[in-house]
PyMOL Python script that loads the backbone (N, CA, C, O; Angstrom):
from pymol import cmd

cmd.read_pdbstr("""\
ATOM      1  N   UNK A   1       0.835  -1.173   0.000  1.00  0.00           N
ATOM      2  CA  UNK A   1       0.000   0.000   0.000  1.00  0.00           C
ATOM      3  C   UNK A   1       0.885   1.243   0.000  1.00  0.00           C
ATOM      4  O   UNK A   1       2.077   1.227   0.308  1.00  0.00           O
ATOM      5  N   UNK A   2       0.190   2.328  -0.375  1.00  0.00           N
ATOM      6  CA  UNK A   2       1.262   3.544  -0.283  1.00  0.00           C
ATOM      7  C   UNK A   2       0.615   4.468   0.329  1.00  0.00           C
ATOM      8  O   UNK A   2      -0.484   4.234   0.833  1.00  0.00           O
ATOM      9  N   UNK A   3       1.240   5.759   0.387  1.00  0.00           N
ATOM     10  CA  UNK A   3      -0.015   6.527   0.963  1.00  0.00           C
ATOM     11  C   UNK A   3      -0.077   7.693  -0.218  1.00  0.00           C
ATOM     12  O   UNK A   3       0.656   7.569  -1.200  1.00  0.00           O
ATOM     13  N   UNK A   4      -1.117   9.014  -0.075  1.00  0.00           N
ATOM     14  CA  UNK A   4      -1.295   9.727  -1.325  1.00  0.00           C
ATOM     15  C   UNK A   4      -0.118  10.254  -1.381  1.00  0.00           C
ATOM     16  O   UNK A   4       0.086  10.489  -2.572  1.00  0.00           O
ATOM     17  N   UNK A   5       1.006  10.655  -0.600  1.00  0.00           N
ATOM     18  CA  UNK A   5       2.304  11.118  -1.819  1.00  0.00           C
ATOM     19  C   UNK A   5       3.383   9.857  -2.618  1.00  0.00           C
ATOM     20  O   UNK A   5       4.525   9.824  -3.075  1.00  0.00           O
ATOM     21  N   UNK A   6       2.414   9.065  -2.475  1.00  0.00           N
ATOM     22  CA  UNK A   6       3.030   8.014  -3.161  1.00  0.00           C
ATOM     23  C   UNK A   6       4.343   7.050  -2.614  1.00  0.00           C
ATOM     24  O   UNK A   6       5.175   6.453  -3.298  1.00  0.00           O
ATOM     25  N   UNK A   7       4.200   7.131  -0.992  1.00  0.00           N
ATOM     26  CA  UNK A   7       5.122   6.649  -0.122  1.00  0.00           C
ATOM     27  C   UNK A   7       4.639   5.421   0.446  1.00  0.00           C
ATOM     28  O   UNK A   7       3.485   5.167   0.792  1.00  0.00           O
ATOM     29  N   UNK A   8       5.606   4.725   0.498  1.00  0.00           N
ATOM     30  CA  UNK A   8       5.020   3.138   1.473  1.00  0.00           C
ATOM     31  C   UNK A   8       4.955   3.310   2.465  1.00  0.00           C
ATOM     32  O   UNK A   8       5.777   4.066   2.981  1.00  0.00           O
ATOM     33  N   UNK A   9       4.068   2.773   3.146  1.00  0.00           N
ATOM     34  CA  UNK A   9       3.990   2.606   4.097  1.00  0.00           C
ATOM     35  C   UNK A   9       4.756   2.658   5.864  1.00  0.00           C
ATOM     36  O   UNK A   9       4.668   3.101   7.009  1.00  0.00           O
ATOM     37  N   UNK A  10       5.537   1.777   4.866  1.00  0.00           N
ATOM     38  CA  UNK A  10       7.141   1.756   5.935  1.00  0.00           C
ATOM     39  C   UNK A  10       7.838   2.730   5.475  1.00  0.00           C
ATOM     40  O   UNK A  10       8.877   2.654   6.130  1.00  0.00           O
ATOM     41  N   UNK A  11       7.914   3.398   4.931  1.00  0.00           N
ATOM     42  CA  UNK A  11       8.693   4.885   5.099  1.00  0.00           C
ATOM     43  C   UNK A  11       7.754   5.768   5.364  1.00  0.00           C
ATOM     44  O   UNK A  11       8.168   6.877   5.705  1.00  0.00           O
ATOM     45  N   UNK A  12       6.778   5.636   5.318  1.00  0.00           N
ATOM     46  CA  UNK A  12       6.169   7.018   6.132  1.00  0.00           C
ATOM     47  C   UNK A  12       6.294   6.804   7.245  1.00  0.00           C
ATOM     48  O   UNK A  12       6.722   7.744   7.914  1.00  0.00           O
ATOM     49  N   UNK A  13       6.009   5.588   7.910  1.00  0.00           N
ATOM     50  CA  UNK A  13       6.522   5.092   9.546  1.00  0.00           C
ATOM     51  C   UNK A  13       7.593   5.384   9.932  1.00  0.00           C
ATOM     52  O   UNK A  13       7.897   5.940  10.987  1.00  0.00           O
ATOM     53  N   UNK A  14       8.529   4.868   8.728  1.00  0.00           N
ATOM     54  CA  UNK A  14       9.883   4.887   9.588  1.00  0.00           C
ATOM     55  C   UNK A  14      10.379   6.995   9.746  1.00  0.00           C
ATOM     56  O   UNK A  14      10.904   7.483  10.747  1.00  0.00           O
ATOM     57  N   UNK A  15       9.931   7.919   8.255  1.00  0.00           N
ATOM     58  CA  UNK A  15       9.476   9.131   8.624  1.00  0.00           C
ATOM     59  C   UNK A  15       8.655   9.903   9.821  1.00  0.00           C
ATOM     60  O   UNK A  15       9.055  11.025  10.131  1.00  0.00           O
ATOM     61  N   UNK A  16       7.648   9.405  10.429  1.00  0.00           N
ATOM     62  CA  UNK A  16       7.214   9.486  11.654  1.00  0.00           C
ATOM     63  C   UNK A  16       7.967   9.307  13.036  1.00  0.00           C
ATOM     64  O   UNK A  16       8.059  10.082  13.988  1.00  0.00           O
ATOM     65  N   UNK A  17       8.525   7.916  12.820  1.00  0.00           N
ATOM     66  CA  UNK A  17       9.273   7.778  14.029  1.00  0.00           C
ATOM     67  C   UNK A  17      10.627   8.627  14.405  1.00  0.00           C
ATOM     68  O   UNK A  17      11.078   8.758  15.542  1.00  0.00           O
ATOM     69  N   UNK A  18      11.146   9.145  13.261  1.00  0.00           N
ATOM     70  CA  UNK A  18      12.374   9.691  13.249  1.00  0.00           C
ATOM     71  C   UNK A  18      12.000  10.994  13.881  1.00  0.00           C
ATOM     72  O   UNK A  18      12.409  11.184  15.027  1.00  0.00           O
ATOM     73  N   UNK A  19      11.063  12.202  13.122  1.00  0.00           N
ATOM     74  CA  UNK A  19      10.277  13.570  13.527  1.00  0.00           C
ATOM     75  C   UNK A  19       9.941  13.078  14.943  1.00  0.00           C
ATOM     76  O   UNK A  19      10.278  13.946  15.748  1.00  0.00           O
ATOM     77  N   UNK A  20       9.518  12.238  15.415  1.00  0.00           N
ATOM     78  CA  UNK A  20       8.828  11.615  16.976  1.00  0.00           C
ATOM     79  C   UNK A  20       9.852  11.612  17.815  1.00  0.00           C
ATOM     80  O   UNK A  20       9.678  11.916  18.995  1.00  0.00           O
ATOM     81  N   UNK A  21      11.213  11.228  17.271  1.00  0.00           N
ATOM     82  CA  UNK A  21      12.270  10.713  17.920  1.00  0.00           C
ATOM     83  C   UNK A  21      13.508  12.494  18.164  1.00  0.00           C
ATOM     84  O   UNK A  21      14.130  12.773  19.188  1.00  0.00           O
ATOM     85  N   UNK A  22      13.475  13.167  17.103  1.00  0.00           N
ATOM     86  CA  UNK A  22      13.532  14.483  16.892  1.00  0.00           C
ATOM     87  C   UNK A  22      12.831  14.729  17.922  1.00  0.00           C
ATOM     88  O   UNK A  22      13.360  14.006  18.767  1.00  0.00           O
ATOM     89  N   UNK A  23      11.882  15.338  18.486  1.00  0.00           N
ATOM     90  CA  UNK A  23      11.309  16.147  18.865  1.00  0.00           C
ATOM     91  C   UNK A  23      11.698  15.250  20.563  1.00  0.00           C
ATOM     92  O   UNK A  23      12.018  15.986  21.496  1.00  0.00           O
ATOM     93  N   UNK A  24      11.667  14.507  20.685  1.00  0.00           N
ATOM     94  CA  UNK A  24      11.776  13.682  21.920  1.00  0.00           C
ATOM     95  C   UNK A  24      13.140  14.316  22.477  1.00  0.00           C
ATOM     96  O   UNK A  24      13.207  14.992  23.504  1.00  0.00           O
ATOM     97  N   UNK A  25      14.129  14.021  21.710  1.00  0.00           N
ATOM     98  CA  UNK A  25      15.584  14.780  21.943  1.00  0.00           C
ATOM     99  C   UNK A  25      15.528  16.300  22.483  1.00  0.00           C
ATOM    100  O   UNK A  25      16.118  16.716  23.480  1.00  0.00           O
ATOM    101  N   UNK A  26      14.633  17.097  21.551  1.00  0.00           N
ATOM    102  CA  UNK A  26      14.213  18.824  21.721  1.00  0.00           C
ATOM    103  C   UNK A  26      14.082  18.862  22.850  1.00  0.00           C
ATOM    104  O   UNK A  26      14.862  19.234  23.727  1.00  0.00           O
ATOM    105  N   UNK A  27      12.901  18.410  22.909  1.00  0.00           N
ATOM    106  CA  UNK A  27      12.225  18.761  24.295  1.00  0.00           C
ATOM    107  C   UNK A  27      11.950  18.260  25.651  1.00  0.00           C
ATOM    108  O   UNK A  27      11.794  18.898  26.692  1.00  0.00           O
ATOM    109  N   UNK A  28      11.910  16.592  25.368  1.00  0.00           N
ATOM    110  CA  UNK A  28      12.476  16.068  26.633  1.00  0.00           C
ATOM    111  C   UNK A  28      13.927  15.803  27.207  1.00  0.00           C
ATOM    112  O   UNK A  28      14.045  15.640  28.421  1.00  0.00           O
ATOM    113  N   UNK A  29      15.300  15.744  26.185  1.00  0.00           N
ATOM    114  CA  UNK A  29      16.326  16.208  26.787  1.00  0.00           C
ATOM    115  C   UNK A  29      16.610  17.080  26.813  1.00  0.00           C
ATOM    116  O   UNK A  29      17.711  17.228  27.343  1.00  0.00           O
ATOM    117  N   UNK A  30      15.889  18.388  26.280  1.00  0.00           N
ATOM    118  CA  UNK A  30      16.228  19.437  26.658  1.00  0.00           C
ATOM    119  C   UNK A  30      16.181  20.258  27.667  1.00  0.00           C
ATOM    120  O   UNK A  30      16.775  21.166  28.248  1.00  0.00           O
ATOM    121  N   UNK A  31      14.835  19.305  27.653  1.00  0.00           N
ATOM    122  CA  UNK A  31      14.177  20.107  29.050  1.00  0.00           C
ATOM    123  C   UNK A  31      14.881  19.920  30.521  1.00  0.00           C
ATOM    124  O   UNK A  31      15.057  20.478  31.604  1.00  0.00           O
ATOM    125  N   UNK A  32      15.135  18.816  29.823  1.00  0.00           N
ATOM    126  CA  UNK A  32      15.970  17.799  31.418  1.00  0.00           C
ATOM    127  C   UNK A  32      17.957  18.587  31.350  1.00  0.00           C
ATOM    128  O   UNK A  32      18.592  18.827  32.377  1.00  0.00           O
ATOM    129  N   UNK A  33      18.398  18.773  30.208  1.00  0.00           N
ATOM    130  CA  UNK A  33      19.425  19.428  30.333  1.00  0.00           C
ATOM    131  C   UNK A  33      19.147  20.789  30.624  1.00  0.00           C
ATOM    132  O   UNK A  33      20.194  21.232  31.097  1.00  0.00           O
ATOM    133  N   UNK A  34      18.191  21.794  30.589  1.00  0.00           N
ATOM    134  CA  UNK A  34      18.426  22.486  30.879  1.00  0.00           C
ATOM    135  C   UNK A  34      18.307  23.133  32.618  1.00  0.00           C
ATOM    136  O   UNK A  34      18.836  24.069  33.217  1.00  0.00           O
ATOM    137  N   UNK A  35      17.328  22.071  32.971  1.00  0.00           N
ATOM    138  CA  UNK A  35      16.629  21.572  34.265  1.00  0.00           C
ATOM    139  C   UNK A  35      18.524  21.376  34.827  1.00  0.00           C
ATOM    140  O   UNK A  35      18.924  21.965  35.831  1.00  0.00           O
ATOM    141  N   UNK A  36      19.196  20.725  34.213  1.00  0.00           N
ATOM    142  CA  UNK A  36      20.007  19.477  35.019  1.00  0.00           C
ATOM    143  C   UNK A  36      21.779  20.832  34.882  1.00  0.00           C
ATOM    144  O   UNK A  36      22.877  20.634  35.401  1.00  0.00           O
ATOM    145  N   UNK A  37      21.395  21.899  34.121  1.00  0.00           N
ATOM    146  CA  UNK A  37      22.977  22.185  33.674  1.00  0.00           C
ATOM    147  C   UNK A  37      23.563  23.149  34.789  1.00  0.00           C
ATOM    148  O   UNK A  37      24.694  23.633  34.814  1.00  0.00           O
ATOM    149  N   UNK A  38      22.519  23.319  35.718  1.00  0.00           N
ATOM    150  CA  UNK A  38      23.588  24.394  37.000  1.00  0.00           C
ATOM    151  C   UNK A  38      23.478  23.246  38.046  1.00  0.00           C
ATOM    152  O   UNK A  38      23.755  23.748  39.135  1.00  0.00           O
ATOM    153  N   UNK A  39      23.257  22.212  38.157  1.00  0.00           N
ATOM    154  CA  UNK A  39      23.341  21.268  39.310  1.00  0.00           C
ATOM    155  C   UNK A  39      21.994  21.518  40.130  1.00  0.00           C
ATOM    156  O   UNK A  39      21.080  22.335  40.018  1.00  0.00           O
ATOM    157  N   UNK A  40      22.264  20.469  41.000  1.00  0.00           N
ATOM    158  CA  UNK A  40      20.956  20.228  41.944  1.00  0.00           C
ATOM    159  C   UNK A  40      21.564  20.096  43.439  1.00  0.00           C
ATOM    160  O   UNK A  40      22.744  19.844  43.684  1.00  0.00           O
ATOM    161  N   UNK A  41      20.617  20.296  44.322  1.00  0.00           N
ATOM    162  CA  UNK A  41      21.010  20.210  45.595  1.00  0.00           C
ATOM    163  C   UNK A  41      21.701  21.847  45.891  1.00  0.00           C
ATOM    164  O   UNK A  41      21.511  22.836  45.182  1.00  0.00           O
ATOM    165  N   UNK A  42      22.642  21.762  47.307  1.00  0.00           N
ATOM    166  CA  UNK A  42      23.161  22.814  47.797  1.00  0.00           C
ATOM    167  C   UNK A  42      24.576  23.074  47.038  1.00  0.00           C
ATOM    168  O   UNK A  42      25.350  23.916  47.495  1.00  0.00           O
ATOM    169  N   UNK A  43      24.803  22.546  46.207  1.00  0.00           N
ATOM    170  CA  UNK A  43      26.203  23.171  44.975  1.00  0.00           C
ATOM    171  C   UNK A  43      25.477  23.750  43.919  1.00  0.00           C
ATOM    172  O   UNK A  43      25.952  24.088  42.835  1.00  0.00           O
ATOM    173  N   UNK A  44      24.402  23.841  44.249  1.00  0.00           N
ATOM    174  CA  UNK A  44      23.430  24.835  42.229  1.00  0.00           C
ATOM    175  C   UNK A  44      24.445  25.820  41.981  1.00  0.00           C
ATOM    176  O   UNK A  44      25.179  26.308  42.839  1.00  0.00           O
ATOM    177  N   UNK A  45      24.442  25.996  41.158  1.00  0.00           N
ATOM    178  CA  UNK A  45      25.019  27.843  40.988  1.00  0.00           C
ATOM    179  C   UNK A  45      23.798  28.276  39.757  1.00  0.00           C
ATOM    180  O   UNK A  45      23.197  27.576  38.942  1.00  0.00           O
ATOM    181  N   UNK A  46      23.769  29.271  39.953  1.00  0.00           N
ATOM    182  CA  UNK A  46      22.693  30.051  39.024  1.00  0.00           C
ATOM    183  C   UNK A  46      23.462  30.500  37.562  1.00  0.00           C
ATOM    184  O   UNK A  46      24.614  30.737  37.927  1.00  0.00           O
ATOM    185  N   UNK A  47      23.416  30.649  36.620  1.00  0.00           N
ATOM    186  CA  UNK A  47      23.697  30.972  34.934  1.00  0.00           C
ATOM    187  C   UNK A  47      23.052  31.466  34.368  1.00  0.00           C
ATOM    188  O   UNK A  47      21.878  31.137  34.194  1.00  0.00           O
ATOM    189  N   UNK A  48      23.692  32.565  33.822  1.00  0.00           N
ATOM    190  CA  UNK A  48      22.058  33.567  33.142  1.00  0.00           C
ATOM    191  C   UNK A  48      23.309  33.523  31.500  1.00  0.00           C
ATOM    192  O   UNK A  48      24.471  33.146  31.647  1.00  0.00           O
ATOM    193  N   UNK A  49      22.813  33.929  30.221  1.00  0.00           N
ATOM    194  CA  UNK A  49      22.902  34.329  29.243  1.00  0.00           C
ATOM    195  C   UNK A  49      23.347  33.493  28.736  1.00  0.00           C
ATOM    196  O   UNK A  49      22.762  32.418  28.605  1.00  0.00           O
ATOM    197  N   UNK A  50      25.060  33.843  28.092  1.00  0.00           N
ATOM    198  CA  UNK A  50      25.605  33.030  27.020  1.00  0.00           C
ATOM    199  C   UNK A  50      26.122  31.750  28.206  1.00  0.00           C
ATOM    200  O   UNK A  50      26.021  30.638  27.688  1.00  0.00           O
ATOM    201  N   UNK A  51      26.409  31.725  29.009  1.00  0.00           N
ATOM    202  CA  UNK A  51      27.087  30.760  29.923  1.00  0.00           C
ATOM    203  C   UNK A  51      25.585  29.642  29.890  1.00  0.00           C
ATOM    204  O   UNK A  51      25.627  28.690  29.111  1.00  0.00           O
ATOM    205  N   UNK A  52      24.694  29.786  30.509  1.00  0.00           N
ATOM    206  CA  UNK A  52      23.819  29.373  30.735  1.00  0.00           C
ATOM    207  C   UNK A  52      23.568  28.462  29.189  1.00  0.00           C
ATOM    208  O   UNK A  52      23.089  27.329  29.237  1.00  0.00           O
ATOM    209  N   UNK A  53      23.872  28.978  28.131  1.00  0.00           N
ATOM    210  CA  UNK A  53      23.086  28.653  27.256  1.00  0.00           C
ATOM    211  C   UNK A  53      24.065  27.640  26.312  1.00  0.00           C
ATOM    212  O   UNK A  53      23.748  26.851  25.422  1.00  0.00           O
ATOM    213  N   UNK A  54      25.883  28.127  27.094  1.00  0.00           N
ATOM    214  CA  UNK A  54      26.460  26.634  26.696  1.00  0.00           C
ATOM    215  C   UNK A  54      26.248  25.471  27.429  1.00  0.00           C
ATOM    216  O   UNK A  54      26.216  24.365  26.889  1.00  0.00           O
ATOM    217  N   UNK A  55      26.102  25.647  28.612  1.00  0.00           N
ATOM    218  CA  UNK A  55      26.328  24.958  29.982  1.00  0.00           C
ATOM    219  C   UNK A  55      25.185  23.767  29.041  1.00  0.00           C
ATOM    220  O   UNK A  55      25.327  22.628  28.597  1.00  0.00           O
ATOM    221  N   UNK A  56      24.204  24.644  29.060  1.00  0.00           N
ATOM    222  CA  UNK A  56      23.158  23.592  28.221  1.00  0.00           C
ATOM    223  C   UNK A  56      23.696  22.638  27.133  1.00  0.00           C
ATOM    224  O   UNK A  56      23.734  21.419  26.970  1.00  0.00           O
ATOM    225  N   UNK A  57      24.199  24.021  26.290  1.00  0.00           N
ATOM    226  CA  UNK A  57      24.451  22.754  24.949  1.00  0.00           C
ATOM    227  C   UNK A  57      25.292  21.776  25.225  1.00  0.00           C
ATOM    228  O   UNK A  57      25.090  20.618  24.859  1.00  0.00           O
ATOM    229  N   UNK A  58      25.961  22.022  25.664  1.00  0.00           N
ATOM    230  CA  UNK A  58      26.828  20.747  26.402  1.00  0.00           C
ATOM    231  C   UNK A  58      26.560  19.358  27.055  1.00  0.00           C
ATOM    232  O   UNK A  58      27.147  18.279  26.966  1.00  0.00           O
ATOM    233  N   UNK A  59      24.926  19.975  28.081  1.00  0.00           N
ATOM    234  CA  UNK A  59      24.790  18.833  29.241  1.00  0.00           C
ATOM    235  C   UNK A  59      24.206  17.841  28.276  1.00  0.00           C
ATOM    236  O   UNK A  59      23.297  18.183  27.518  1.00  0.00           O
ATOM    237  N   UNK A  60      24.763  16.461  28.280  1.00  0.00           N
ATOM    238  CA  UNK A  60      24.401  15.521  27.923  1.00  0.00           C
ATOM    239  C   UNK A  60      24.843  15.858  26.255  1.00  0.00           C
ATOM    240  O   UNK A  60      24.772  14.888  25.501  1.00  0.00           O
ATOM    241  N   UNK A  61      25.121  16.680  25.882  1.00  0.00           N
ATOM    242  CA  UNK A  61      25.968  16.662  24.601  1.00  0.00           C
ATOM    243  C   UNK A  61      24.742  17.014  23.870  1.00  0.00           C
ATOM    244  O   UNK A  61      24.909  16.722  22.686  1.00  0.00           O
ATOM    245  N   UNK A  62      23.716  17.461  24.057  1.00  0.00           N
ATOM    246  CA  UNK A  62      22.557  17.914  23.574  1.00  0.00           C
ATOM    247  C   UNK A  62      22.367  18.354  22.529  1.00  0.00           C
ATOM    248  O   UNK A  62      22.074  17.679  21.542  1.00  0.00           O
ATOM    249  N   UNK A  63      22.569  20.220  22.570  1.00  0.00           N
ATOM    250  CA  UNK A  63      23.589  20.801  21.885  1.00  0.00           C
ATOM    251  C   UNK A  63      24.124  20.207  20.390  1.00  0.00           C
ATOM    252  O   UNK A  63      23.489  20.405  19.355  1.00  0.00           O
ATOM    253  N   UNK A  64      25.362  19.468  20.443  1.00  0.00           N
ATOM    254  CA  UNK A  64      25.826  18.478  19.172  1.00  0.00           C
ATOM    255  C   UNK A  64      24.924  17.819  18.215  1.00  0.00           C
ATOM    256  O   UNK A  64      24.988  17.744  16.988  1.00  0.00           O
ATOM    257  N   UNK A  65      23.683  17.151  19.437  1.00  0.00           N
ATOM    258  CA  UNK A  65      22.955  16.181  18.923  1.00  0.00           C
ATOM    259  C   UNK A  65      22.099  16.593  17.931  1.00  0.00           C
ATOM    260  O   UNK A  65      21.792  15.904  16.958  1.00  0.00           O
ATOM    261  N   UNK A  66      21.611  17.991  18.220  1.00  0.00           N
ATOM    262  CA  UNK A  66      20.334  18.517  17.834  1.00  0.00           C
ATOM    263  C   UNK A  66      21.337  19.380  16.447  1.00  0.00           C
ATOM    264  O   UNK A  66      20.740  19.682  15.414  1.00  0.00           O
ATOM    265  N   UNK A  67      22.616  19.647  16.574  1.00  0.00           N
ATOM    266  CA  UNK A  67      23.043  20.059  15.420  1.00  0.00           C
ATOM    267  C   UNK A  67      23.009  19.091  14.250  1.00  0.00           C
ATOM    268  O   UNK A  67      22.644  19.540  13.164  1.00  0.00           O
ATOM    269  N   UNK A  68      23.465  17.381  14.386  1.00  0.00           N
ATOM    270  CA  UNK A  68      23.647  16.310  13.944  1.00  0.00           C
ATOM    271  C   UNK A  68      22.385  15.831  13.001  1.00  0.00           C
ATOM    272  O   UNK A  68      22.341  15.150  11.977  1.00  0.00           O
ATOM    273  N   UNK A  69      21.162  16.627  13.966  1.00  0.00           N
ATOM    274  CA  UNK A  69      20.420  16.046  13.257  1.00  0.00           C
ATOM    275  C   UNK A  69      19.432  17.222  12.655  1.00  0.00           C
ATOM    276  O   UNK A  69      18.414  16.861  12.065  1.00  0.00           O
ATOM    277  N   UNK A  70      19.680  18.413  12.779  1.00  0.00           N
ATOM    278  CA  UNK A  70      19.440  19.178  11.945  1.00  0.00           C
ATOM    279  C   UNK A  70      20.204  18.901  10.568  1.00  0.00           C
ATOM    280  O   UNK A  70      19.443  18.975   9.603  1.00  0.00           O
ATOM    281  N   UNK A  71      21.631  18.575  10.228  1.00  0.00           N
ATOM    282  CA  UNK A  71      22.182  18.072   9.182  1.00  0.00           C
ATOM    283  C   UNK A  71      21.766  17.178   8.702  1.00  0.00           C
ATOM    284  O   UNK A  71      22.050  17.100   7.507  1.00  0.00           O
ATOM    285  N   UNK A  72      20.902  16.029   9.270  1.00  0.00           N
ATOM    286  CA  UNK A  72      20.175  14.836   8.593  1.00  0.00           C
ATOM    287  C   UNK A  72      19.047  15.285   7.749  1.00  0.00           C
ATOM    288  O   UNK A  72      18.542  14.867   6.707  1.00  0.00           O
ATOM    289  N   UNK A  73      18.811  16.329   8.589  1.00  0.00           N
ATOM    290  CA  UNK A  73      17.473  16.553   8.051  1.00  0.00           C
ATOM    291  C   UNK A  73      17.330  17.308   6.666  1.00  0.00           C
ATOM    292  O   UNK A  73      16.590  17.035   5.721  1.00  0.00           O
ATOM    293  N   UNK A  74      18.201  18.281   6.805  1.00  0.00           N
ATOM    294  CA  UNK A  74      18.204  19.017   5.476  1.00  0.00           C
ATOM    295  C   UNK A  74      19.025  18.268   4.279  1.00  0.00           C
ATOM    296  O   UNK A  74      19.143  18.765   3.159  1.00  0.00           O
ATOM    297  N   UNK A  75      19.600  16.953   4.676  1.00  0.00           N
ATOM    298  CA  UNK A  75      20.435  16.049   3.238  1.00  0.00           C
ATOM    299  C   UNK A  75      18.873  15.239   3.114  1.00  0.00           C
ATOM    300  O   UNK A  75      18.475  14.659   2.103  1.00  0.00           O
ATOM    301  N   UNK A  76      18.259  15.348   4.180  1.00  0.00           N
ATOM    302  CA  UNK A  76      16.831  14.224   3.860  1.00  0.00           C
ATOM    303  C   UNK A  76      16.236  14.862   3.048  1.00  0.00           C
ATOM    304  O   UNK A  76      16.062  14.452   1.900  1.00  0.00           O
ATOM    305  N   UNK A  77      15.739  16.171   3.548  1.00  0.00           N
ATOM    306  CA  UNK A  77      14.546  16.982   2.663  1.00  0.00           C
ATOM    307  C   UNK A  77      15.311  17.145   1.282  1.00  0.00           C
ATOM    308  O   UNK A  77      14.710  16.565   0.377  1.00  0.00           O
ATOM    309  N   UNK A  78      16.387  17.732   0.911  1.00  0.00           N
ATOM    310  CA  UNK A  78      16.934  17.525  -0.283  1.00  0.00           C
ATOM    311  C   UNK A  78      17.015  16.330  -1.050  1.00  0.00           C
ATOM    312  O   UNK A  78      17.205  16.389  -2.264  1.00  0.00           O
ATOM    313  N   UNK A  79      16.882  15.210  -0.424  1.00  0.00           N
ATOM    314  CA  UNK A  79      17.351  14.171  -1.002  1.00  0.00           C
ATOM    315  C   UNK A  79      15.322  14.060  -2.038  1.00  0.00           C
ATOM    316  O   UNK A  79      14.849  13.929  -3.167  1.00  0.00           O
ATOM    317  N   UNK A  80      15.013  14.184  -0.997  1.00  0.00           N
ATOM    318  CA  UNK A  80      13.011  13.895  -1.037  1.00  0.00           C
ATOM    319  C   UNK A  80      12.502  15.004  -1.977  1.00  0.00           C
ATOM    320  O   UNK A  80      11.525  14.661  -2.643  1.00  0.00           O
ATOM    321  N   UNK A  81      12.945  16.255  -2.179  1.00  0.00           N
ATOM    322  CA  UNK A  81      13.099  17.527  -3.298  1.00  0.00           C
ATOM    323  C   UNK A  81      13.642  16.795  -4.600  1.00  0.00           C
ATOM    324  O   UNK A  81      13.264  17.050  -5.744  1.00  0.00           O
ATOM    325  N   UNK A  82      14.609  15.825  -4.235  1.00  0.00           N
ATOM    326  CA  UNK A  82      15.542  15.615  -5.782  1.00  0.00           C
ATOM    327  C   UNK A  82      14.829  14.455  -6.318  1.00  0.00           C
ATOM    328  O   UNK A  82      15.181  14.128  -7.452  1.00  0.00           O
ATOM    329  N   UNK A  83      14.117  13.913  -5.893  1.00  0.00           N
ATOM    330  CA  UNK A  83      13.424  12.151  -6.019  1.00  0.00           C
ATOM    331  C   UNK A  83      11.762  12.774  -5.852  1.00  0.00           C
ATOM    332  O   UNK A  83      11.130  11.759  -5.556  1.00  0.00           O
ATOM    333  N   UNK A  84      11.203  13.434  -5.879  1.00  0.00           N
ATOM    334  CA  UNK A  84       9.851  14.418  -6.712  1.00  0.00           C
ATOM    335  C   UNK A  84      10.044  15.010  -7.624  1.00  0.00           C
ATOM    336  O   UNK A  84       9.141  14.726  -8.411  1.00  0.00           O
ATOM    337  N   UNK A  85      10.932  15.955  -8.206  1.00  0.00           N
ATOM    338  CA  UNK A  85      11.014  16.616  -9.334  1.00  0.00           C
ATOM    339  C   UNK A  85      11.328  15.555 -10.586  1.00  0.00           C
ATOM    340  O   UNK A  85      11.442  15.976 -11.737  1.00  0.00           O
TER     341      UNK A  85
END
""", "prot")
cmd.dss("prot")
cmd.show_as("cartoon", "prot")
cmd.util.cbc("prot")
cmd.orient("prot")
C-alpha cells in the first residue's frame, strides 16, 4: 500500500518515528538538560545568558545532537526535493 504522496507505508513510519524521535531529543532532553545544567542540591550555581546557554548545549551533549540532526534533516529533505522533481 502507499499513501497519497506516493510513499510506502514503511517509510512514512519509519518518517514518523524519526520527527517523533527528533522532537523527543528537543524537548524532553532538553528540558531535562536544561533543568540538570547548574546542578541540583546545595552546589546549584545560578547561569544567566551566554554561559547558561552553553552549559546547556553541552549537558548531555545535547547541543551536538540537535546540530547532527538538523544536518540529517536538510540532506533528507533535499534528497526527497531531488526524487519528486
Amino acid at each position: 500500500m502507499t499513501t497519497p504522496e506516493k510513499k510506502s507505508e514503511a517509510t512514512a513510519l519509519a518518517e514518523a518515528a524519526f520527527i517523533a524521535a527528533q522532537l523527543v531529543w528537543l524537548i524532553g532532553t532538553g528540558g531535562f538538560a536544561w533543568i540538570l545544567r547548574d546542578g541540583l542540591g546545595p552546589d546549584a550555581v545560578t547561569t544567566a545568558g551566554e554561559s547558561a546557554f552553553a552549559r546547556t548545549f553541552w549537558t548531555f551533549y545535547w547541543g551536538p545532537v540537535c546540530m547532527a540532526l538538523l544536518v540529517v534533516d536538510v540532506f533528507w529533505w533535499r534528497s526527497r526535493r531531488h526524487r519528486n522533481d
